[in-house]
TITORBA-541350 format. One record per residue: residue in three letters; y, z, x of N, C-alpha, C in turn. Coordinates in steps of 0.1 Angstrom, whole numbers, padded with zeros to 4 digits, always signed. Atoms other than C-alpha are relative to their C-alpha. Example, Ala and Ser with C-alpha at 12.3 -4.5 7.8 and 13.67 -1.06 7.14 Angstrom:
2
ALA-0012+0000+0009-0045+0078+0123+0012+0000+0009 SER-0011+0000-0009-0011+0071+0137+0011+0008-0008 
This chain:
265
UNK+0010-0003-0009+0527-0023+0397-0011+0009-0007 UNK+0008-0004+0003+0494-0010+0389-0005+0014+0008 UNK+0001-0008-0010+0501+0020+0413+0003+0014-0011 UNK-0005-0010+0008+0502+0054+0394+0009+0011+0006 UNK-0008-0002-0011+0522+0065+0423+0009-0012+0003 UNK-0014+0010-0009+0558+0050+0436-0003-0001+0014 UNK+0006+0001-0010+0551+0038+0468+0010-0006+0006 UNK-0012+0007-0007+0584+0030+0491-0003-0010+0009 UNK+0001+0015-0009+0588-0003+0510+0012-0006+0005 UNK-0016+0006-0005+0612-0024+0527-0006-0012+0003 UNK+0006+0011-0002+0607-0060+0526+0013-0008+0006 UNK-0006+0006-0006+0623-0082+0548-0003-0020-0002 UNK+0006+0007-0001+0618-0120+0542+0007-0007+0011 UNK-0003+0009-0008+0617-0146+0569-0001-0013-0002 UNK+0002+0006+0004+0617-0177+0575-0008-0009-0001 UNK+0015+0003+0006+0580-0183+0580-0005+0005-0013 UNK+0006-0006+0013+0560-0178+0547-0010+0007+0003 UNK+0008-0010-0001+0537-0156+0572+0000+0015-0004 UNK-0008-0016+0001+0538-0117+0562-0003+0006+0007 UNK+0005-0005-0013+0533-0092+0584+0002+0013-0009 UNK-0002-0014+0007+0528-0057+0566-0006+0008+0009 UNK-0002-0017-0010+0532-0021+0587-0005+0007-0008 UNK+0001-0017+0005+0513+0009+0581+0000+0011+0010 UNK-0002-0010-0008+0519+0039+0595-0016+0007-0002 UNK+0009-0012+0007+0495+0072+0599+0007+0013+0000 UNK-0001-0010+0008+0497+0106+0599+0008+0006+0016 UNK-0010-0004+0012+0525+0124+0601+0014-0009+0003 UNK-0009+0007-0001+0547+0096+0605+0007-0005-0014 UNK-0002+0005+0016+0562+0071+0579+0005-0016+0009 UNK-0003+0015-0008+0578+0033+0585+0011+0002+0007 UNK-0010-0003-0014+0603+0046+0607-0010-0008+0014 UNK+0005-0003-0011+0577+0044+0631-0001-0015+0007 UNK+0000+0014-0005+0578+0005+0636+0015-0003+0004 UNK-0011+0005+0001+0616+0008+0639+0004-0013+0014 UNK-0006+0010-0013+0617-0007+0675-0010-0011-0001 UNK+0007+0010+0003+0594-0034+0665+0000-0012-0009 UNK-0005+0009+0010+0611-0046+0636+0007-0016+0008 UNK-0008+0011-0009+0639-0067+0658-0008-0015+0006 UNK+0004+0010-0001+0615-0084+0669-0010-0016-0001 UNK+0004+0012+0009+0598-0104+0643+0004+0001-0011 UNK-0007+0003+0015+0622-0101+0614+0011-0011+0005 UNK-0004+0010+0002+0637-0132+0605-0012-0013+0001 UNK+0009+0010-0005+0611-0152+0621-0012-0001-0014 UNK+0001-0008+0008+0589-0136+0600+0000+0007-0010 UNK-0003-0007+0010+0585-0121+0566-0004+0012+0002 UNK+0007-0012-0004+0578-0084+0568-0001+0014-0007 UNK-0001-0007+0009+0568-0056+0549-0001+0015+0006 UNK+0003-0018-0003+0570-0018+0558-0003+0009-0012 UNK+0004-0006+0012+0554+0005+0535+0003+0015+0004 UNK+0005-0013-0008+0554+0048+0538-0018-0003-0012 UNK+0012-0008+0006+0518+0057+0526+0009+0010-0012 UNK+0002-0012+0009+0514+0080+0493+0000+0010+0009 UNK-0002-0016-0002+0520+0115+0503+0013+0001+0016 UNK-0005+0000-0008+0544+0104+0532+0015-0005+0000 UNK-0009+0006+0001+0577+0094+0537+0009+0004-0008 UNK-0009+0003+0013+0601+0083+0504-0007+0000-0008 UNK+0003+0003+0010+0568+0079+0485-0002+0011-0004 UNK+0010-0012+0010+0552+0095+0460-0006+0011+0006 UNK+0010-0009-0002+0532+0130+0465-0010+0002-0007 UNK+0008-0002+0010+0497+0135+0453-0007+0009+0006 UNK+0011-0007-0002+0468+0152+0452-0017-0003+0012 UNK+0007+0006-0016+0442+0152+0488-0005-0011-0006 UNK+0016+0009+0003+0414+0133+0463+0009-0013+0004 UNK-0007+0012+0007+0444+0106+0454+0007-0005+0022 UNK-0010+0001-0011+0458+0106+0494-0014-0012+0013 UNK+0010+0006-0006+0421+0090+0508+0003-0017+0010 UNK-0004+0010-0008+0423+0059+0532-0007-0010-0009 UNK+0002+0009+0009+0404+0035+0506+0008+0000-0013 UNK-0011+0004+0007+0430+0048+0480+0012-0004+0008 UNK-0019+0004-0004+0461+0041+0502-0008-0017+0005 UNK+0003+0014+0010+0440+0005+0500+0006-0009-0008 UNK-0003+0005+0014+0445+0002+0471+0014-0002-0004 UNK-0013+0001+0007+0477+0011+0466+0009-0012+0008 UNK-0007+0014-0006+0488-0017+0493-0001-0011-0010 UNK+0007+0013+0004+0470-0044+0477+0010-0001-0014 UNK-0003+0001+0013+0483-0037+0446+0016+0002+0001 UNK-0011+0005-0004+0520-0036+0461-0001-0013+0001 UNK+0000+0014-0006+0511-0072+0474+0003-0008-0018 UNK-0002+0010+0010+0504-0083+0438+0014+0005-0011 UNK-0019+0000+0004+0542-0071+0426+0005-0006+0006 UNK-0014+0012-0007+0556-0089+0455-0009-0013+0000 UNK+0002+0016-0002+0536-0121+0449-0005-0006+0011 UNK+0004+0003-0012+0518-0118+0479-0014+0000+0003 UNK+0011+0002+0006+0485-0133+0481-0007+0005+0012 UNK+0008-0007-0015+0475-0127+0518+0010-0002+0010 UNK-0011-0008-0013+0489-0109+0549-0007+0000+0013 UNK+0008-0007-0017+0487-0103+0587+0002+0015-0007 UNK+0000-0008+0000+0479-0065+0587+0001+0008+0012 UNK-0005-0007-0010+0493-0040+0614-0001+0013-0006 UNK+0005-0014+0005+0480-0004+0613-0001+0007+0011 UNK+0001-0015-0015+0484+0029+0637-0002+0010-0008 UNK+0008-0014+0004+0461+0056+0632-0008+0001-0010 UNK+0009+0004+0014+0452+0059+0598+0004-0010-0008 UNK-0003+0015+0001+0470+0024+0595-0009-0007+0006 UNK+0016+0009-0005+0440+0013+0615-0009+0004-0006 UNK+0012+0001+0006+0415+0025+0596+0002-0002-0016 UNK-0002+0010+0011+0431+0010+0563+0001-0011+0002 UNK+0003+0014-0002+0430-0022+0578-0010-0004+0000 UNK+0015-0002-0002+0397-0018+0588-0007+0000-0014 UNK+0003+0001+0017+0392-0015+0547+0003-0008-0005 UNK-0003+0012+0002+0412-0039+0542-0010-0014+0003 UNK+0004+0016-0007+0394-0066+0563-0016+0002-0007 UNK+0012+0002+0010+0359-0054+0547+0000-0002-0014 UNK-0006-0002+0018+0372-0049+0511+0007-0006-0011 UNK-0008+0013+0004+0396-0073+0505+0003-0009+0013 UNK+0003+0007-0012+0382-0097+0531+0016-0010-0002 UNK-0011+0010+0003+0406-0122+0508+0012-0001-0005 UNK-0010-0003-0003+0437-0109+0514+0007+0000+0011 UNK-0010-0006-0017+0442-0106+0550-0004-0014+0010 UNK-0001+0015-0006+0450-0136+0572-0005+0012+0016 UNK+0000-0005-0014+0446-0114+0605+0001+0013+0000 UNK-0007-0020+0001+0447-0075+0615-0001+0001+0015 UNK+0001-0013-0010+0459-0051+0645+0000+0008-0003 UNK+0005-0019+0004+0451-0017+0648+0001-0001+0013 UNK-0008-0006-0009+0470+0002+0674-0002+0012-0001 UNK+0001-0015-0001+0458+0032+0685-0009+0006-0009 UNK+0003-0004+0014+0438+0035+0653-0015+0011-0003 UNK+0012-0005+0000+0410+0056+0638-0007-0010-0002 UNK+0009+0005+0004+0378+0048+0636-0012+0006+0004 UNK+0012-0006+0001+0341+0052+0634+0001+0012-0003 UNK-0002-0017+0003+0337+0093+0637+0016+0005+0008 UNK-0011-0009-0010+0365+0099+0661+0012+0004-0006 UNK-0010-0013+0002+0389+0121+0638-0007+0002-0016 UNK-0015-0007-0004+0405+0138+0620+0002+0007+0008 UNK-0001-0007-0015+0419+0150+0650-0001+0016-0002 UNK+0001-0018-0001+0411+0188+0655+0017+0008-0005 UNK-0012-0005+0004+0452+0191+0656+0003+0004-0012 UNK-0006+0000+0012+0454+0176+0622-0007+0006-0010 UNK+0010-0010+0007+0423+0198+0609+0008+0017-0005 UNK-0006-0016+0000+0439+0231+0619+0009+0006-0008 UNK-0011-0008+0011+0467+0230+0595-0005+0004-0017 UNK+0012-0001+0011+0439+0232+0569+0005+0015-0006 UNK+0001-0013+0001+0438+0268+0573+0005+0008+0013 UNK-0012-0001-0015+0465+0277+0599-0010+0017+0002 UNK+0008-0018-0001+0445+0311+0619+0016+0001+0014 UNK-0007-0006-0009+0477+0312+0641+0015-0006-0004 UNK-0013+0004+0000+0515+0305+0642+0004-0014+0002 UNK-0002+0013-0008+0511+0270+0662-0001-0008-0010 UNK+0006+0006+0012+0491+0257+0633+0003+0000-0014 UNK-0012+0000+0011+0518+0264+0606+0005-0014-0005 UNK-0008+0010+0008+0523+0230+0586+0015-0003-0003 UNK-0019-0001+0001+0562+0231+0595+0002-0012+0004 UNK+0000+0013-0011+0579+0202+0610+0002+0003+0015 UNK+0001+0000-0015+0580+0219+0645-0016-0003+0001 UNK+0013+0003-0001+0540+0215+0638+0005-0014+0005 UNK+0003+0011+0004+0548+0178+0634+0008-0007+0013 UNK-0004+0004-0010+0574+0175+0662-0011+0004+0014 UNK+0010-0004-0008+0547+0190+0686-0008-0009+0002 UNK+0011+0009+0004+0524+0168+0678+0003-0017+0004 UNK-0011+0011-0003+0550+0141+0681+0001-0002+0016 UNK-0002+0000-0013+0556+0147+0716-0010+0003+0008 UNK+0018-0005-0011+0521+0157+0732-0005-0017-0004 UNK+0007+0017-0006+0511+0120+0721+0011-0006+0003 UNK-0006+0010-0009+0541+0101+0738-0005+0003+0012 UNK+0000+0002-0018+0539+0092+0773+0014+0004+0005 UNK-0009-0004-0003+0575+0093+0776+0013+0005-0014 UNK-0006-0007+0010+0589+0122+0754+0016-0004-0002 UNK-0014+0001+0003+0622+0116+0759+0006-0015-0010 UNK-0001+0011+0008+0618+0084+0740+0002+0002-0020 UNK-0002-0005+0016+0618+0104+0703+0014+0007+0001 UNK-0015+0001+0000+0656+0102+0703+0003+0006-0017 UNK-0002-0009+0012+0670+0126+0676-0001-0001-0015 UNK+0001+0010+0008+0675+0100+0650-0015-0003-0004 UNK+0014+0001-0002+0640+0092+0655-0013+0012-0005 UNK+0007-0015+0002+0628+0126+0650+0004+0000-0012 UNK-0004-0005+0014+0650+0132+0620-0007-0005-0010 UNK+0008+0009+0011+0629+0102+0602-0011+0007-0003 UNK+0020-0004+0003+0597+0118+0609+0001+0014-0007 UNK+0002-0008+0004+0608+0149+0600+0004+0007-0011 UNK-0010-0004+0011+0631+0151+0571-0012-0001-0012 UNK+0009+0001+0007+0598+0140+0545-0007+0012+0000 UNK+0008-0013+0003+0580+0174+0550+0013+0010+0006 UNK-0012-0014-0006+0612+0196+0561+0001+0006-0016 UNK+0005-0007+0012+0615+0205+0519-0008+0011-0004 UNK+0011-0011+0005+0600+0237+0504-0013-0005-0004 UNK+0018+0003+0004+0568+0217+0495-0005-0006+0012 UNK+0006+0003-0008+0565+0204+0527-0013+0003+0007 UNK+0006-0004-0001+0541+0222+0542-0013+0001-0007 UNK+0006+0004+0009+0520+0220+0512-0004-0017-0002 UNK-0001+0013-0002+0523+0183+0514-0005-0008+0008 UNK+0008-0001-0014+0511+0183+0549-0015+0003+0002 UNK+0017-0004+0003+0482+0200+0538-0006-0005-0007 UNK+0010+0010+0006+0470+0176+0512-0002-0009+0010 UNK+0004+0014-0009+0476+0147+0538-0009+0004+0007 UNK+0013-0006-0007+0450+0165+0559-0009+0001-0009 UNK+0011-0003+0010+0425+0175+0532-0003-0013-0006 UNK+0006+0013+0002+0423+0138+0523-0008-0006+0011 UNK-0001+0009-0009+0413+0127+0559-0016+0007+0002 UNK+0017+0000-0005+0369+0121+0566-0001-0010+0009 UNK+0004+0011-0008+0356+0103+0593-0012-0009-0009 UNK+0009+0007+0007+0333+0090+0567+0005-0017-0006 UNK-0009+0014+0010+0363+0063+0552-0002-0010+0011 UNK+0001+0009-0007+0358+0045+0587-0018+0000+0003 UNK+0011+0000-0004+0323+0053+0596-0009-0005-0009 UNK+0009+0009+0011+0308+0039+0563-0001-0017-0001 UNK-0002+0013+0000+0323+0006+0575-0006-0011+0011 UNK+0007+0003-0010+0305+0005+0606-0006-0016+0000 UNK+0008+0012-0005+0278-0021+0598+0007-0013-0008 UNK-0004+0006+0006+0299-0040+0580+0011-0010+0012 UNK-0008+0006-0010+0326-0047+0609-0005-0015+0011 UNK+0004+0010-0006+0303-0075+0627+0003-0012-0012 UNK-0004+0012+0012+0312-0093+0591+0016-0007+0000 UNK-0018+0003+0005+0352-0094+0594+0001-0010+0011 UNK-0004+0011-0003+0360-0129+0597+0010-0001+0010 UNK-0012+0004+0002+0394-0130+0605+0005+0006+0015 UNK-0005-0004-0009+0411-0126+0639+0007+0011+0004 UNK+0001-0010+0003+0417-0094+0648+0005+0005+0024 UNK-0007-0004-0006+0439-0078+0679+0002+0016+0002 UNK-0002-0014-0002+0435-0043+0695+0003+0009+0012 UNK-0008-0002-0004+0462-0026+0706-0004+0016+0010 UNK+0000-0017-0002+0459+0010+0725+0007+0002+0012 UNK-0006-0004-0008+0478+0030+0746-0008+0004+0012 UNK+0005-0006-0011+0468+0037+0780-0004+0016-0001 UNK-0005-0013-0003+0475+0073+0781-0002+0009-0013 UNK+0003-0012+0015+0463+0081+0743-0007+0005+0001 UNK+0009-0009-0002+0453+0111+0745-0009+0009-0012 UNK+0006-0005+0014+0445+0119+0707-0011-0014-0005 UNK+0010+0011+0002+0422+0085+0704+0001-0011+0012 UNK+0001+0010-0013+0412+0073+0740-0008-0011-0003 UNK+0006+0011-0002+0410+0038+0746-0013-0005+0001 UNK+0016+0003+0002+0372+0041+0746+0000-0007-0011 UNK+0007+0005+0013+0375+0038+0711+0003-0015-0004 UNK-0006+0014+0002+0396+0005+0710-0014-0010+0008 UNK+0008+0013-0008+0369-0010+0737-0017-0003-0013 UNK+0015+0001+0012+0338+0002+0708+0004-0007-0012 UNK-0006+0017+0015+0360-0020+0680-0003-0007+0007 UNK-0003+0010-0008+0365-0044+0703-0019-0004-0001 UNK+0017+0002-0002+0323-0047+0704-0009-0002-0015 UNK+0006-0003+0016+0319-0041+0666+0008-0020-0007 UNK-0008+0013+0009+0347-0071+0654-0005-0011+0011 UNK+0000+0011-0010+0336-0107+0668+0010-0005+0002 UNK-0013+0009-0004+0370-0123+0668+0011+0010+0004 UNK-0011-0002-0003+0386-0100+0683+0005+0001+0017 UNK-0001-0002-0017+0405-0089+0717+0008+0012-0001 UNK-0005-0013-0009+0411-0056+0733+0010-0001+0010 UNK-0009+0004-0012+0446-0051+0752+0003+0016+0000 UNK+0000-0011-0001+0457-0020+0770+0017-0002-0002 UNK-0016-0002-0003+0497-0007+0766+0002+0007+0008 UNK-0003-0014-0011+0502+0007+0799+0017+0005+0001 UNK-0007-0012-0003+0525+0035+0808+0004+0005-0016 UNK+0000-0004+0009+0519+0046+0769-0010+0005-0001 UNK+0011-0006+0006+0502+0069+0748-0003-0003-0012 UNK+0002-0002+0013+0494+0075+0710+0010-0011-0006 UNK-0007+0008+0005+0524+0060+0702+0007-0009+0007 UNK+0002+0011-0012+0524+0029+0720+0017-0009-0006 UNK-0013+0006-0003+0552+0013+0702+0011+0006+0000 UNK-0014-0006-0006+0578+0039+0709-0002+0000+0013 UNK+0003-0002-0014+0566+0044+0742+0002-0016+0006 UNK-0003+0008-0007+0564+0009+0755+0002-0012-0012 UNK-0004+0006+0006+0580-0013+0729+0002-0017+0001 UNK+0001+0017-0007+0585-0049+0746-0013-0004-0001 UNK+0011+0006+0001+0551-0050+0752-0007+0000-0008 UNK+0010-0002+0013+0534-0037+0723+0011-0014-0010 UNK-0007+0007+0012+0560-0063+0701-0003-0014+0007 UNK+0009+0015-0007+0548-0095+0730-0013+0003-0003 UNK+0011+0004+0005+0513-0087+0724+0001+0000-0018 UNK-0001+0003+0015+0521-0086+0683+0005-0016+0000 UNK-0006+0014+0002+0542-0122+0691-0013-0009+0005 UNK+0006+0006-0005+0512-0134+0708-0011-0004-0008 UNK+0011-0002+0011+0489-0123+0682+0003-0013-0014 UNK-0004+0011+0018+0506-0142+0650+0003-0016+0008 UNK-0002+0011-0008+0518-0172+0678-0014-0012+0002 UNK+0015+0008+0000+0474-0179+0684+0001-0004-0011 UNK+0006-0002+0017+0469-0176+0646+0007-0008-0005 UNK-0009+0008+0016+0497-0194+0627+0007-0018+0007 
C-alpha cells in the first residue's frame, strides 16, 4: 500500500463482484455498521475500514487526519485489494469523504450514500470543536466526552448496548487518547465539503441520502440541500432515529441500503 499509515479493515467477500465500502465519522470506528453488516454480507462483497487516527488504525498528525487525506488513504486501500470501483457508504465525516470521493475520484465509485453526513458549512459540530481547548470539565477529551456525545445523538439510548460502547470506546480510552481526540478535531474544516459545492451538480453516479429524523447534530435540512445539489439522487427520512440512524433504526436504514444497490446493480 502506498499509505504511510496502517489503515485497519475487514473485508468480507460475497458473492456479487459489487463492493460496498463503510466509513465511519467522528468518534466512532467500523463497529458502527455492526447491525448492518448481516444484512448485505454474503450477497455482497464488503469492506469496513476505521479511518487514520481512529479505531485499530494508525495515529497521525491533525494536517495528516483531513477528509481529502482519509481519501486518499481509501483509494489507495482499494488499489491493494484490487479493487477498481465501489458503492460508497459514509456517516458523518464518512459523508463528506464520499462527497470527495464522487468529485475526485469520480472513476472509482459505482454509487454513494451519505447518512447523516457533513456537508457544505454545517460543522464541525460546536461539541467536537470544544475539545480543542476544553474551558470546562464536560469538554475533557475522555471517553465519557465520547459516550455523551454518543447518547445525546441516538434517539433510542438504550440501543448503545455495552458491547457496543466498549467498541467506540476502547480506541481513545489509552493514555494518548485524549490527545488523539484532539488531533481528530483539529483536522476537521467545513472548508473539505464546502469547496466542493459547485462541483456536486457534476457527480454522475447515483447517489442515496439517508438521515435520521430526529438528528439533532446535522438536521435533515441538510440532507434535503444535498438532495438539490446532486442530480441523481434521492432524499429518504429514517424515522424514529437520530444521528445514528443505523443503530437507532437498523431494518430500515439496511432496506433503504438494499434498495439502493437492488435500483443500481
Amino acid at each position: 500500500m502506498n499509505n504511510k499509515y496502517n489503515i485497519n479493515f475487514c473485508y468480507y467477500p460475497g458473492k456479487s463482484e459489487e463492493v460496498i465500502v463503510f466509513i465511519h465519522g467522528i468518534p466512532t470506528n467500523h463497529h458502527l455498521w455492526d447491525l448492518i453488516l448481516p444484512y448485505v454480507k454474503g450477497h455482497y462483497s464488503v469492506l469496513t475500514v476505521d479511518l487514520i487516527g481512529y479505531g485499530n488504525s494508525d495515529r497521525a498528525p491533525y494536517y495528516d487526519l483531513t477528509l481529502p487525506k482519509q481519501a486518499e488513504y481509501i483509494i489507495n486501500l482499494l488499489d491493494h485489494l484490487g479493487i477498481s470501483k465501489a458503492h460508497f457508504v459514509g456517516h458523518d465525516l464518512g459523508g463528506g469523504i464520499v462527497q470527495i470521493l464522487a468529485v475526485s475520484y469520480a472513476d472509482r465509485v459505482e454509487s454513494i450514500v451519505i447518512a447523516d453526513g457533513v456537508c457544505f458549512a454545517n460543522w464541525p459540530l460546536p461539541k467536537v470543536v470544544s475539545i480543542r481547548y476544553p474551558t470546562a470539565e464536560e469538554f475533557q477529551p475522555t471517553p465519557l466526552f465520547i459516550e455523551r456525545m454518543l447518547r445525546e445523538g441516538l434517539y433510542y439510548q438504550q440501543l448503545l448496548k455495552p458491547n457496543l460502547l466498549y467498541d467506540f470506546l476502547r480506541p481513545f480510552s489509552g493514555p494518548n487518547g485524549p490527545q488523539d481526540l484532539k488531533q481528530a478535531s483539529f483536522a476537521l474544516n467545513h472548508h473539505q465539503t464546502e469547496d466542493l459545492v459547485p462541483f456536486l451538480p457534476k457527480v454522475k453516479v447515483p447517489a442515496t441520502l439517508l438521515w435520521g429524523q430526529y438528528d439533532r447534530y446535522l438536521p435533515p435540512y441538510w440532507g434535503k440541500l444535498l438532495h438539490h445539489h446532486l442530480p441523481y439522487s434521492s432524499f429518504k427520512i429514517i424515522s424514529d432515529a437520530g444521528h445514528y440512524s443505523m443503530i437507532d433504526n437498523p431494518n430500515r436504514f439496511a432496506e433503504e441500503l438494499i434498495h439502493h444497490m437492488e435500483s443500481i446493480t
